[in-house]
C-alpha positions in Angstrom: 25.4 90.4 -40.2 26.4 89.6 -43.3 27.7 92.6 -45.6 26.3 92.0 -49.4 27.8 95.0 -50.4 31.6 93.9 -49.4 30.5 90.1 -49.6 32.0 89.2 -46.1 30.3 89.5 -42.6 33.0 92.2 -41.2 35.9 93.8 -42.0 37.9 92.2 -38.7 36.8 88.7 -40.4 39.7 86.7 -39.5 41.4 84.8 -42.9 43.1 82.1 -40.8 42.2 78.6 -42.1 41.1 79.8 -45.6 42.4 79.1 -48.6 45.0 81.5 -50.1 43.4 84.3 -52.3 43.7 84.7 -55.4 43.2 87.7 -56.7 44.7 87.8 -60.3 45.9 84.6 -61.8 49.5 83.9 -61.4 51.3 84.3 -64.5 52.1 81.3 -66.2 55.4 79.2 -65.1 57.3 76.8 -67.4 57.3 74.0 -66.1 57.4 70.2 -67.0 54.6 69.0 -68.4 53.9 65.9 -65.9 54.4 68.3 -62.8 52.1 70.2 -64.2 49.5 67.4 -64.8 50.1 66.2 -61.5 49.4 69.6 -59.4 46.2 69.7 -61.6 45.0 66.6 -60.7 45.2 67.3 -57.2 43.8 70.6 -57.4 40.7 69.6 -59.0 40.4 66.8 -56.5 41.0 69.9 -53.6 38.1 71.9 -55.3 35.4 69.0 -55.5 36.0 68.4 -51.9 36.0 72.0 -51.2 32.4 72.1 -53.4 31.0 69.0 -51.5 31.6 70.7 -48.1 29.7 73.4 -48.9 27.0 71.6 -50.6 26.5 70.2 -46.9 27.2 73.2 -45.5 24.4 74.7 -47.6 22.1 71.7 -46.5 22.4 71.8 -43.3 21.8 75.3 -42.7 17.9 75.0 -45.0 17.2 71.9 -42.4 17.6 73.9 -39.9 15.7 76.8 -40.7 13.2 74.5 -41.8 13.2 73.0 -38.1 13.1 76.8 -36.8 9.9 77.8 -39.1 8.3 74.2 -37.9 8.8 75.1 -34.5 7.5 78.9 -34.7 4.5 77.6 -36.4 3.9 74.9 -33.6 4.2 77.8 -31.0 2.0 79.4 -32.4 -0.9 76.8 -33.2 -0.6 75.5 -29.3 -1.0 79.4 -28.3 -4.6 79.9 -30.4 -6.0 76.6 -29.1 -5.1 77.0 -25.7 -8.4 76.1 -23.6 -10.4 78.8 -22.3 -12.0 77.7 -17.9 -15.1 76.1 -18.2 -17.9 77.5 -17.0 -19.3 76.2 -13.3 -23.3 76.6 -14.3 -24.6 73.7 -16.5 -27.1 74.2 -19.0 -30.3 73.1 -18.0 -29.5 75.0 -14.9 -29.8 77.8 -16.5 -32.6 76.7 -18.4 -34.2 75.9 -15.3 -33.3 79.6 -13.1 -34.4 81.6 -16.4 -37.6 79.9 -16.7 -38.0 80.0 -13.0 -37.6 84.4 -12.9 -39.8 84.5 -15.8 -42.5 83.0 -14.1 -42.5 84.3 -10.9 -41.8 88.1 -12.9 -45.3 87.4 -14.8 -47.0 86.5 -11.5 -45.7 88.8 -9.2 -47.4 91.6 -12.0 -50.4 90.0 -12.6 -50.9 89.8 -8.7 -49.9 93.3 -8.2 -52.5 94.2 -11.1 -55.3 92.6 -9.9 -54.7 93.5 -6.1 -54.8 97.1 -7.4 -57.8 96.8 -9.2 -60.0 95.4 -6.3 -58.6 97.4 -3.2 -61.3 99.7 -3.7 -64.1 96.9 -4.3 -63.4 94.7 -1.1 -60.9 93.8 2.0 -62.2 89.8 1.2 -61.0 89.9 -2.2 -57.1 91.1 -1.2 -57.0 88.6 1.6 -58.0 86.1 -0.9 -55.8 87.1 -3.6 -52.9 87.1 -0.7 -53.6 83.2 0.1 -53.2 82.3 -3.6 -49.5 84.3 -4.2 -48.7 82.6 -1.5 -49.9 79.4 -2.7 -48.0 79.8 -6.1 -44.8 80.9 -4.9 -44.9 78.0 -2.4 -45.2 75.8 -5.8 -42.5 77.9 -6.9 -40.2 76.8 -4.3 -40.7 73.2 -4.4 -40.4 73.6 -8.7 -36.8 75.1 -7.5 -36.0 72.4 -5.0 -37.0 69.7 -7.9 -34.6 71.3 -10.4 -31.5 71.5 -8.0 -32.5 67.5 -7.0 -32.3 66.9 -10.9 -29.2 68.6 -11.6 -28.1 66.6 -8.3 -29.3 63.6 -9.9 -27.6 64.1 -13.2 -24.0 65.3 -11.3 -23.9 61.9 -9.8 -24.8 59.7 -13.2 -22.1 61.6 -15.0 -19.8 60.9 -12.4 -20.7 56.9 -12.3 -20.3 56.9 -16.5 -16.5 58.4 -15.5 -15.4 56.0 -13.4 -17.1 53.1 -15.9 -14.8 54.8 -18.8 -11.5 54.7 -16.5 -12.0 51.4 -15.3 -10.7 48.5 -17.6 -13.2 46.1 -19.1 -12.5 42.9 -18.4 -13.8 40.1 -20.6 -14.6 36.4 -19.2 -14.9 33.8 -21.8 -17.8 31.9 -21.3 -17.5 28.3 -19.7 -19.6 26.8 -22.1 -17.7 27.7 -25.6 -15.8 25.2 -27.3 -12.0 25.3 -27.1 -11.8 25.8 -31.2 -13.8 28.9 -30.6 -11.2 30.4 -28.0 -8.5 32.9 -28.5 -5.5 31.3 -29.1 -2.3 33.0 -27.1 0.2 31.0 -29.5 0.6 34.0 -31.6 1.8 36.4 -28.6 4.1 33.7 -27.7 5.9 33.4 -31.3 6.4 36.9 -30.7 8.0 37.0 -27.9 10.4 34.3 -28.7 10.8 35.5 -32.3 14.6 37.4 -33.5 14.1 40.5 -34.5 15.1 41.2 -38.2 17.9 44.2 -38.2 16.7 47.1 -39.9 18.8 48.0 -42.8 19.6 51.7 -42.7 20.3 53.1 -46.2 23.6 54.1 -47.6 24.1 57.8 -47.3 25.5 58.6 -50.5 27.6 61.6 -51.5 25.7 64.6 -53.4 26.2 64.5 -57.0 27.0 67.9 -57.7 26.8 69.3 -60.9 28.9 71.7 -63.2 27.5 74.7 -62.8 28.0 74.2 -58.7 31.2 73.0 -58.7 32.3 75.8 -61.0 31.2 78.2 -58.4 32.7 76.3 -55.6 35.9 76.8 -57.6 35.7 80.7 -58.2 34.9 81.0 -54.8 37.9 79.0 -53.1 40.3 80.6 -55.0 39.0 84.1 -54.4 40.0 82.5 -50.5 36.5 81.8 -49.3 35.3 79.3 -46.8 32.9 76.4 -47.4 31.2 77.5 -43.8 30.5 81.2 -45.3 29.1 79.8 -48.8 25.3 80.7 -49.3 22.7 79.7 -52.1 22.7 82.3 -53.1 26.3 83.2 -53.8 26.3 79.6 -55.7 23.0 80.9 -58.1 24.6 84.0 -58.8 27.7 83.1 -59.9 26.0 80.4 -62.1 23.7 82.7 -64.0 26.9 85.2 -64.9 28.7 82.3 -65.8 25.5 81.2 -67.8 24.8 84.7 -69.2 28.4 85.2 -70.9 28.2 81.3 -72.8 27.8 82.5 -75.7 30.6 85.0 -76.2 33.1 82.2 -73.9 32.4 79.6 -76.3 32.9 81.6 -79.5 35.9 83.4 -78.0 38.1 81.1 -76.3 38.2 77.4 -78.9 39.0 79.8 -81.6 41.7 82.0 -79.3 43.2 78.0 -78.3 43.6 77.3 -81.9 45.3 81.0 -82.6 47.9 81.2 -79.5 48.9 77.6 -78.8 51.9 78.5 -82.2 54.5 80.3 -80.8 54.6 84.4 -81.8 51.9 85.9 -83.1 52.0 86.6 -86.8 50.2 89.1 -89.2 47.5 86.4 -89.7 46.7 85.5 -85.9 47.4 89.0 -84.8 44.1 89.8 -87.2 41.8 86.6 -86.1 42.3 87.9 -82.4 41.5 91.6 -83.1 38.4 90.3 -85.2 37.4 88.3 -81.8 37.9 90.7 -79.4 36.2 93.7 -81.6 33.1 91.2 -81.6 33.1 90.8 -78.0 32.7 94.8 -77.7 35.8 95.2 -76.1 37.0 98.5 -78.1 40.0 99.4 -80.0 42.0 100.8 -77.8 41.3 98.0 -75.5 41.8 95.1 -78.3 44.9 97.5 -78.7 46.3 96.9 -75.3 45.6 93.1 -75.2 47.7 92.2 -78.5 50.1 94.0 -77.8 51.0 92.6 -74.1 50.0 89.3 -75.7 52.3 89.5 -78.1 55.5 90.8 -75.5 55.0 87.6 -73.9 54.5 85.5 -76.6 57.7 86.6 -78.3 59.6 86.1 -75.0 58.7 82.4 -74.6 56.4 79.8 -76.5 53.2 79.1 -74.0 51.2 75.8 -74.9 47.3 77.0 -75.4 46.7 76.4 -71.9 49.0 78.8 -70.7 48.7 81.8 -73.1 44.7 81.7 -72.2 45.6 82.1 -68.4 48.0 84.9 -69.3 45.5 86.5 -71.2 43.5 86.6 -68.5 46.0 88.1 -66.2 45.6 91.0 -68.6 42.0 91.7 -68.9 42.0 91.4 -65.0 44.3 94.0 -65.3 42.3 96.0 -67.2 39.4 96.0 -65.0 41.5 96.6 -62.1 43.6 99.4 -63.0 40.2 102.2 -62.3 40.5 101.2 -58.7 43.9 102.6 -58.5 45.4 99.8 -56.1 42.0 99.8 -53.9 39.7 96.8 -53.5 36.4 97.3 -55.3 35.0 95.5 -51.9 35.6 98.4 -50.2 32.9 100.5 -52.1 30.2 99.8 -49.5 27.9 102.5 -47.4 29.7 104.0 -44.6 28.1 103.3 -41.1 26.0 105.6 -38.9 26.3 108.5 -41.9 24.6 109.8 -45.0 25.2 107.9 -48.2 24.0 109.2 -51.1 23.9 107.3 -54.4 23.0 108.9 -57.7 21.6 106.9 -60.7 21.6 108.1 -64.0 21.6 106.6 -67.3 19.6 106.6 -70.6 16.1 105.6 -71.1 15.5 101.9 -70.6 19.2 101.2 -69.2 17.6 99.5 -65.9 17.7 102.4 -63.4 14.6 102.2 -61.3 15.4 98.4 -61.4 19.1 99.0 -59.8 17.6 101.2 -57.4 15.4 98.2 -56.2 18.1 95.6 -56.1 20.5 98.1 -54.4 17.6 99.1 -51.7 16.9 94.8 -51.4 21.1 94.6 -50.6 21.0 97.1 -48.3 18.1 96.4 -46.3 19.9 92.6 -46.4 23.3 94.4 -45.0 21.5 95.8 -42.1 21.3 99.3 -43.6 18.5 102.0 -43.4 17.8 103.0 -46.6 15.4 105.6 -48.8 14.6 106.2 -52.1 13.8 109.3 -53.8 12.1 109.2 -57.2 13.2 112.1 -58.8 11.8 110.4 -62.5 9.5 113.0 -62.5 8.9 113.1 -66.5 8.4 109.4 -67.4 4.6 108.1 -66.8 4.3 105.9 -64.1 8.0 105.8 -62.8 6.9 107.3 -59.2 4.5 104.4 -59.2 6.8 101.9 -60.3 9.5 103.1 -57.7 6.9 102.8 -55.2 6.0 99.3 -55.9 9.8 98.2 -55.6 9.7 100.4 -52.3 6.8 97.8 -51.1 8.6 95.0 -52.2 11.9 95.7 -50.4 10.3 97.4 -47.6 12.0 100.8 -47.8 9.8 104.4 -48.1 9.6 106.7 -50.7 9.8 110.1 -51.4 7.8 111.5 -54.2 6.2 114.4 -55.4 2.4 113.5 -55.5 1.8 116.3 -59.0 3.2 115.7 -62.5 6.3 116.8 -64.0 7.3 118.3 -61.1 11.6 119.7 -60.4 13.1 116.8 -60.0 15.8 118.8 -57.9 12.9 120.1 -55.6 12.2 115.9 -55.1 15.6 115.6 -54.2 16.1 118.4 -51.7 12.9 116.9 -50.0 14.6 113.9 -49.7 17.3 114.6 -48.3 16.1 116.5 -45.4 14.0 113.3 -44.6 16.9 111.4 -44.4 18.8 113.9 -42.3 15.5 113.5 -40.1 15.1 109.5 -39.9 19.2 109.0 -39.2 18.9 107.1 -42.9 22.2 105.6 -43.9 21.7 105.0 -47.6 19.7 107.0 -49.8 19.1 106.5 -53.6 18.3 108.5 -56.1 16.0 108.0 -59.1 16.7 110.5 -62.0 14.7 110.0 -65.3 16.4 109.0 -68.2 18.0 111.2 -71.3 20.1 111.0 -74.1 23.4 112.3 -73.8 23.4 114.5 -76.4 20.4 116.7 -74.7 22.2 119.8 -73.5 19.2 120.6 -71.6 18.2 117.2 -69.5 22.0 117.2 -69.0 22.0 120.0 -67.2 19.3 119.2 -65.4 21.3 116.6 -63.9 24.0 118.8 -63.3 22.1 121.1 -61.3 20.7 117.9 -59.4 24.3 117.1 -58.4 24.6 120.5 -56.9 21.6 120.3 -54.7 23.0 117.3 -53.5 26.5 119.1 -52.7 24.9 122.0 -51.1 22.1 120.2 -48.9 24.2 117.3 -47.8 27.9 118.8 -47.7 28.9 116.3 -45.4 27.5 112.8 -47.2 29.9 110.4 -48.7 28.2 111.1 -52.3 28.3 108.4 -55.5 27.0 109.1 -58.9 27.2 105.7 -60.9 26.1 105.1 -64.6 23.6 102.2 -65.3 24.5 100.8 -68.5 22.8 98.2 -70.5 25.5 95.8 -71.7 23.8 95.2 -74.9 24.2 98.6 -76.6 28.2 97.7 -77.0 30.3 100.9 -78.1 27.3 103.1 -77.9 27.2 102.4 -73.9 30.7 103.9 -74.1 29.5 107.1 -76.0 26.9 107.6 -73.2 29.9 106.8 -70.4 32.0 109.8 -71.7 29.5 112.3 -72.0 27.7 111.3 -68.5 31.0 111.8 -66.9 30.9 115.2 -67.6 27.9 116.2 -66.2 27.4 113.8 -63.3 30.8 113.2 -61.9 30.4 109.6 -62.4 32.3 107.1 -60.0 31.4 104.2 -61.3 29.2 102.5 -63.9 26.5 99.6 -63.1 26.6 96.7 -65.9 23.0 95.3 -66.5 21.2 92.8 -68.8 23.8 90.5 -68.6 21.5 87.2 -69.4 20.5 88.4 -72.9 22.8 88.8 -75.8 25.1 90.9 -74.1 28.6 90.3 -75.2 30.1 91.6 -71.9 33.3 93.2 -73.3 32.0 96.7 -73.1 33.2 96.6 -69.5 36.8 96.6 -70.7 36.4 99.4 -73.0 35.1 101.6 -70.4 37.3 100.8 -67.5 40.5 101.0 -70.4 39.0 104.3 -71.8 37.5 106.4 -69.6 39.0 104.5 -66.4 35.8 104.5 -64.5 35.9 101.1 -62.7 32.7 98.9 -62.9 30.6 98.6 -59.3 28.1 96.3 -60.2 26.5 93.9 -62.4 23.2 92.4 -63.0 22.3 89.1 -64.8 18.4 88.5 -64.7 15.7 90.3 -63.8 15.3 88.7 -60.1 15.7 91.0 -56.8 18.5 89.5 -56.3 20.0 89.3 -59.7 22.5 92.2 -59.4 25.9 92.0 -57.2 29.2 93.8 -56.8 31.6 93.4 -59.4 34.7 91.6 -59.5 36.8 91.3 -61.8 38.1 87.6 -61.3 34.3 86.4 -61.2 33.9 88.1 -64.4 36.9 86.8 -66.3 36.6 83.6 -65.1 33.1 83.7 -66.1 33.9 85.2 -69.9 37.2 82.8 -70.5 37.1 79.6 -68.3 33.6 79.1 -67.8 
């Protein structure tokens, strides 16, 4: 089964035949220029082939489940119309024995009556009465014997209009008809003598892909993927993130082109860049950073434009790497056949209960058994809207049925149900709060230590959801949620809107907590684990 979580189907998946990973962009070599045009050319012509196998890939596996939910619905059409045995007595005998027991039921009584009535009158009138049942059921019995001749009768018509059906019908043409009045057999013979006129099968032509598609196809080569592994929906995720941070690539890279394609940076460029990477929401100390190695390299060797922006993504890749302390962010997936414990927290409207449905929908994809717990006890209608997402992805809820309840009290519930249905992922639902509430923060603190006592033996996460619109004041609520939650990691949402995407930066360069995930829409399945050379290539070559 395919793992959403670490985006491959097993961690034994063998890499022979694939295309060599890439996980951070090499960094820049000086070489000629018509080399270098040349090993372009053929890589671009490498990754449209690369895209079109997958494309067919992609194809070929909908036809066939479309064959596979034809087939299912066939079964299961021939099954309900299968043809009960028919029944061996016809209708009008039926017709014929009812009639024939009501009749003789109503005589036999009125006989019986009337016999009873005169047995004290006179012997002459029973011997009489005798001779005329007697009589009557003597008509009764031929009456029978008619109706079996009938049904007799009718058997053998039936079975005479059979055989008439079956047999063919033979038509004689009449001696007397004119020969213009015949059927002519010349047609059949042109026919038969005629050449058949080769059917012209179409042209299969190759699938015009567009950009968006081979884009993806790209990103996914290079991060060493295989055109047989490639899904739908892989390709439609990365095209929304790459669609979701247009806005900032196309105002951030011409003008960084027209600033680093002159040699060292002076006072003047050193500004511009600052200016565009303080826009973006990357931070100071970030922005910081990135001039500064910038500017090391620069002053080392001129870089054409080209060049200096695939450096500079080196750096920011760096950046979002360095949390994960040499580790693969891949490998932050549910442990097998154990008690997984995810905590979200997060201010109010940040897209928590949201997560926690898109995280339930990839684990119940990844084979896992998961629960939620919806510890929002304080917010109207969040236990209802947790349970709808519950519904929707399948997986059961615990909730506390009363209002403004503990929401510790919700959690130590759920955990002992998970403890008692073997469940292998469970998420937590915690209302939202402002991080300058010493109260609700503590709340949450004491949450976390009902977790630690109950479950001492789960692998435990706490991750931050963060909406990626609130720029530097998502980075406030980073630091002080740290505190109080023990966060290891942060969850980056609302990535469609006008979300400028560099608050990821500041929060992995600031507070090194490495980012998880990442959402883009609003869809179920609008939300997948982060990487960092997705997300680059998404912010500066997109």
């Amino acid at each position: 089964m395919f793992n959403w979580f670490s985006r491959r189907h097993n961690k034994e998946e063998s890499t022979e035949n694939l295309p060599e990973a890439k996980t951070a962009p090499e960094t820049p070599e000086t070489s000629p220029a018509k080399s270098e045009d040349t090993s372009q050319g053929q890589t671009q012509e490498d990754y449209l082939a690369w895209a079109k196998a997958a494309y067919q890939n992609i194809q070929q596996r909908k036809e066939e489940e479309t064959v596979q939910e034809e087939e299912t619905a066939t079964e299961t059409v021939s099954k309900a119309e299968e043809p009960t045995e028919p029944e061996t007595t016809t209708v009008k005998e039926e017709v014929v024995a009812t009639a024939i027991v009501e009749e003789t039921e109503s005589l036999v009584l009125g006989e019986t009556t009337t016999v009873a009535e005169e047995i004290t009158e006179a012997t002459a009138d029973l011997e009489t009465t005798t001779e005329t049942t007697e009589i009557e059921t003597t008509e009764i019995v031929e009456e029978t014997a008619e109706a079996q001749a009938d049904t007799e009768d009718i058997t053998e018509a039936t079975e005479v209009i059979e055989e008439t059906a079956k047999a063919p019908v033979e038509t004689e043409v009449p001696k007397d008809v004119p020969v213009w009045m015949q059927k002519s057999e010349g047609l059949e013979k042109l026919k038969e003598t005629a050449i058949a006129t080769p059917v012209v099968e179409p042209a299969v032509s190759e699938p015009e892909l567009d950009e968006d598609f081979v884009w993806s196809a790209k990103v996914l080569a290079q991060e060493g993927r295989s055109p047989e592994d490639i899904s739908q929906e892989e390709i439609t995720w990365l095209t929304k993130l790459r669609q979701g941070l247009g806005k900032t690539r196309r105002s951030l890279v011409v003008q960084l082109k027209s600033v680093v394609g002159q040699g060292p940076l002076n006072k003047d460029a050193v500004m511009e860049i600052e200016a565009l990477l303080l826009q973006a929401d990357v931070g100071i100390e970030a922005t910081d950073f990135i001039i500064e190695t910038l500017q090391e390299k620069l002053r080392e060797e001129a870089l054409p434009p080209e060049q200096a922006i695939a450096y500079l993504k080196s750096i920011l890749q760096n950046i979002l790497d360095k949390p994960l302390k040499g580790q693969d962010n891949q490998d932050f997936v549910p442990e097998q056949d154990t008690l997984n414990i995810w905590l979200l927290t997060g201010v109010n409207g940040a897209g928590k209960t949201t997560t926690i449905g898109k995280l339930a929908n990839l684990g119940k994809k990844s084979g896992y058994s998961c629960l939620i717990a919806a510890a929002d006890t304080f917010r109207a209608a969040a236990v209802e809207q947790v349970k709808v997402w519950g519904e929707r992805t399948d997986t059961p809820v615990i909730a506390n049925p009363g209002k403004n309840t503990d929401p510790a009290a919700v959690v130590f519930d759920a955990i002992a149900a998970a403890n008692s249905r073997n469940t292998e992922l469970l998420l937590v639902d915690t209302a939202g709060r402002l991080q300058n509430k010493k109260n609700l923060m503590a709340e949450l603190a004491k949450i976390r230590r009902i977790i630690d006592k109950k479950a001492p033996n789960a692998t435990i996460e706490s991750l931050l959801v963060l909406d990626a619109t609130l720029g530097q004041n998502g980075l406030r609520q980073a630091q002080v949620f740290s505190e109080a939650a023990q966060l290891s990691g942060v969850v980056l949402t609302k990535l469609d809107g006008t979300a400028k995407g560099g608050v990821a930066l500041a929060v992995a360069q600031q507070l090194d907590l490495p980012i998880r995930f990442i959402g883009a829409g609003e869809g179920i399945e609008d939300l997948r684990p982060f990487s960092s050379y997705e997300f680059v290539e998404a912010l500066i070559n997109g």
